[in-house]
Structure formats: structure tokens, C-alpha cells
C-alpha positions as CSV (number, residue, x, y, z in Angstrom):
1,X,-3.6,12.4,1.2
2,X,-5.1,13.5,4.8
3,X,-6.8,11.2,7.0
4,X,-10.2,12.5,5.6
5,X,-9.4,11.6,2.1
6,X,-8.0,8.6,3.1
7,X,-11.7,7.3,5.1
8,X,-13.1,8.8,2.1
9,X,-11.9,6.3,-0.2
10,X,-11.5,3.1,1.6
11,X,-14.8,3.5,4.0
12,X,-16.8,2.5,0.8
13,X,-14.8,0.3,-0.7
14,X,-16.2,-3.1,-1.3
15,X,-13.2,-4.9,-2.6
16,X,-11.8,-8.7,-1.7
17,X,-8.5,-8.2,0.3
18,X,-6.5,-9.9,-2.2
19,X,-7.4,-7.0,-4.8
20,X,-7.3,-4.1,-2.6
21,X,-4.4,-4.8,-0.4
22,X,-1.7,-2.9,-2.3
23,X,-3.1,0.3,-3.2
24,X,-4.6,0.5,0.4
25,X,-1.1,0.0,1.7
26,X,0.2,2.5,-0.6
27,X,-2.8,5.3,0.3
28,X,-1.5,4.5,4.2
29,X,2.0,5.4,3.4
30,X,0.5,8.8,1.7
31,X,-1.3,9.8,4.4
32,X,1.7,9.3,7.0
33,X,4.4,10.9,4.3
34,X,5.9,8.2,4.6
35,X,7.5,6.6,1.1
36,X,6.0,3.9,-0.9
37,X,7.4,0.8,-1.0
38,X,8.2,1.4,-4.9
39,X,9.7,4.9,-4.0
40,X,11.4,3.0,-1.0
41,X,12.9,0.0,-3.2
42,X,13.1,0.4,-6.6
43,X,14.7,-2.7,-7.3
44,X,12.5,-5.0,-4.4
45,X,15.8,-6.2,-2.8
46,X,14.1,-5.2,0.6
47,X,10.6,-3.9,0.2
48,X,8.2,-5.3,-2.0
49,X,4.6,-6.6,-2.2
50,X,3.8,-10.9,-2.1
51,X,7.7,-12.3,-2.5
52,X,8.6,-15.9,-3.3
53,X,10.1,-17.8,-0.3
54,X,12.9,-19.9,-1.1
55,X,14.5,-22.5,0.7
């Protein structure tokens, strides 16, 4: 994904934050080649999306 596709997607997007959040952060880490978190950590041990806090 290039930085045109990317403005081209999200620019018109309408969604809440809450729904959106994820795949926008994962269209970000297209466009910079960087990996997803998924792709980053498979199991979540370090990377993952809205983790329980424990105390």
C-alpha cells in the first residue's frame, strides 16, 4: 500500500474509532513496510491489539 492508496481509503472513512482502529493501524504498517502486529507476534506475547491489564 503507497501513501495514495492509503488517503484513498481512510480519507472517506466514516467509522467510530473503536471499529476502525485496527485495520487502520494495520493499513499504516503496509504503507511503511513495516510488519503487522500479527506477522510481528504471532502468539501476542509482545504485540497485540486491546490487552487485559493485570495486577
Amino acid at each position: 500500500m503507497n501513501p495514495s492508496d492509503f488517503v484513498a481509503k481512510w480519507k472517506p472513512a466514516t467509522l467510530k474509532e473503536r471499529s476502525a482502529a485496527q485495520a487502520h493501524f494495520t493499513d499504516l504498517c503496509r504503507m511503511l513496510s513495516e510488519p503487522t502486529l500479527a506477522a510481528a507476534d504471532p502468539t501476542g506475547d509482545r504485540f497485540c491489539f486491546e490487552r487485559g491489564v493485570s495486577e
